[in-house]
C-alpha positions in Angstrom: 24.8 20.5 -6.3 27.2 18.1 -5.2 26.2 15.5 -7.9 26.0 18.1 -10.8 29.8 19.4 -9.6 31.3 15.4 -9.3 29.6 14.3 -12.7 30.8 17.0 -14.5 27.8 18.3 -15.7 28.0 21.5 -14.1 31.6 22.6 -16.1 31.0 20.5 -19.3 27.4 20.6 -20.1 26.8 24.5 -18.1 24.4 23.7 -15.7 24.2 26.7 -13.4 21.5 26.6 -11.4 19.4 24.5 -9.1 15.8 25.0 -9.0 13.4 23.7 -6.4 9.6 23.2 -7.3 6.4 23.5 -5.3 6.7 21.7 -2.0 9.4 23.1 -0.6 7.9 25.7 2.1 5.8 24.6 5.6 2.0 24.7 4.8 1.8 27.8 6.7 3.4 31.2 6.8 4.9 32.8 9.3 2.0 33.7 11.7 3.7 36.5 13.0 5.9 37.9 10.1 3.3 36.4 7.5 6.5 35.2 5.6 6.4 32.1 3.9 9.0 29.5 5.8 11.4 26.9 4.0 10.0 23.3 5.4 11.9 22.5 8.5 11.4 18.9 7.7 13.1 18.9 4.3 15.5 21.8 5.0 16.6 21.6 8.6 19.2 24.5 8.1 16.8 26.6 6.2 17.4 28.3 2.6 19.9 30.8 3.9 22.3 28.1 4.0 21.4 26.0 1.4 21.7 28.6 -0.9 25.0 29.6 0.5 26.3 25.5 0.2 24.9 25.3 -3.1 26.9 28.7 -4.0 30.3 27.6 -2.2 29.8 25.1 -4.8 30.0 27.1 -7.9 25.8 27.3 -8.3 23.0 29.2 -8.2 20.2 28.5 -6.0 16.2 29.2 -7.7 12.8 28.8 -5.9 9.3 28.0 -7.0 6.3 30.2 -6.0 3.2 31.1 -7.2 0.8 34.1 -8.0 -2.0 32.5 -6.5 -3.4 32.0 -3.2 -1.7 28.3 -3.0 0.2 27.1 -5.1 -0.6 24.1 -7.5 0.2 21.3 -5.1 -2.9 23.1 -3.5 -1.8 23.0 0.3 1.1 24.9 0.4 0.8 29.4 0.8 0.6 31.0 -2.4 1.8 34.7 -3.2 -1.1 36.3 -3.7 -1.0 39.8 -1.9 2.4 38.7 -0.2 4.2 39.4 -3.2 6.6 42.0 -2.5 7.5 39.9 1.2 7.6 36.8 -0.7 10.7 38.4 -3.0 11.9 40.1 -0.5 12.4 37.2 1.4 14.1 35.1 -1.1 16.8 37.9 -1.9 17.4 37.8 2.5 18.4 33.9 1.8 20.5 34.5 -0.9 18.3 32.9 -3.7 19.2 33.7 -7.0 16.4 32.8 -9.5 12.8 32.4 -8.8 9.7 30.2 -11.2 6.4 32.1 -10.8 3.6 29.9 -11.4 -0.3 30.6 -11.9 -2.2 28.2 -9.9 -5.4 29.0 -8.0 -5.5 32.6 -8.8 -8.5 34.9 -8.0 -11.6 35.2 -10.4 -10.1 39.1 -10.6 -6.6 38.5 -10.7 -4.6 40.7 -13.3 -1.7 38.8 -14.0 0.3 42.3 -14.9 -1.0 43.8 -11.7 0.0 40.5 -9.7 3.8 39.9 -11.6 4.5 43.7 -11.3 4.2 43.1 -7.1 7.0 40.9 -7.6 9.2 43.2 -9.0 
């Protein structure tokens, strides 16, 4: 955020968002909450705050997930059946915009069905 705000690029060209891809959550949800979890290795303060610099900066935050059971990097939690939580989690940290992906769904996954959850 900080490099889009200095160069410019975020008044002149109308950048508005940042989006981060696949890779950023821990390889593992939640075992208790069954949330997924933002990497504590790559995001020591966690999304809440991220989101919250990267909005004190005139952004908007977006996150990756995916409709499958992992995602396309293949080792990190996909969404599959944890839709709803998944959103709903995102929305408690303040994130603005979110990529849905279609890696490593289920031989019966209806992709209405599955993309409705979200909502």
């Amino acid at each position: 955020a900080d490099a889009f705000v200095q160069s410019g690029l975020q008044k002149e060209s109308g950048w508005e968002y940042i989006v981060i891809d696949d890779g950023w959550m821990e390889t593992e949800r939640d075992k208790e909450t069954g949330r997924i979890v933002a990497s504590k290795v790559k995001f020591p303060s966690g999304m809440g705050a991220l989101a919250e610099y990267v909005h004190s900066r005139g952004m908007k935050l977006g996150l990756y997930l995916d409709a499958g059971v992992r995602t396309c990097l293949d080792k990190y939690p996909g969404s599959y059946m944890h839709e709803h939580t998944d959103i709903e989690t995102l929305a408690h940290w303040g994130i603005d915009f979110v990529k849905i992906d279609w890696c490593h769904t289920v031989a019966d996954q209806s992709a209405k069905e599955s993309y409705t959850r979200f909502a």
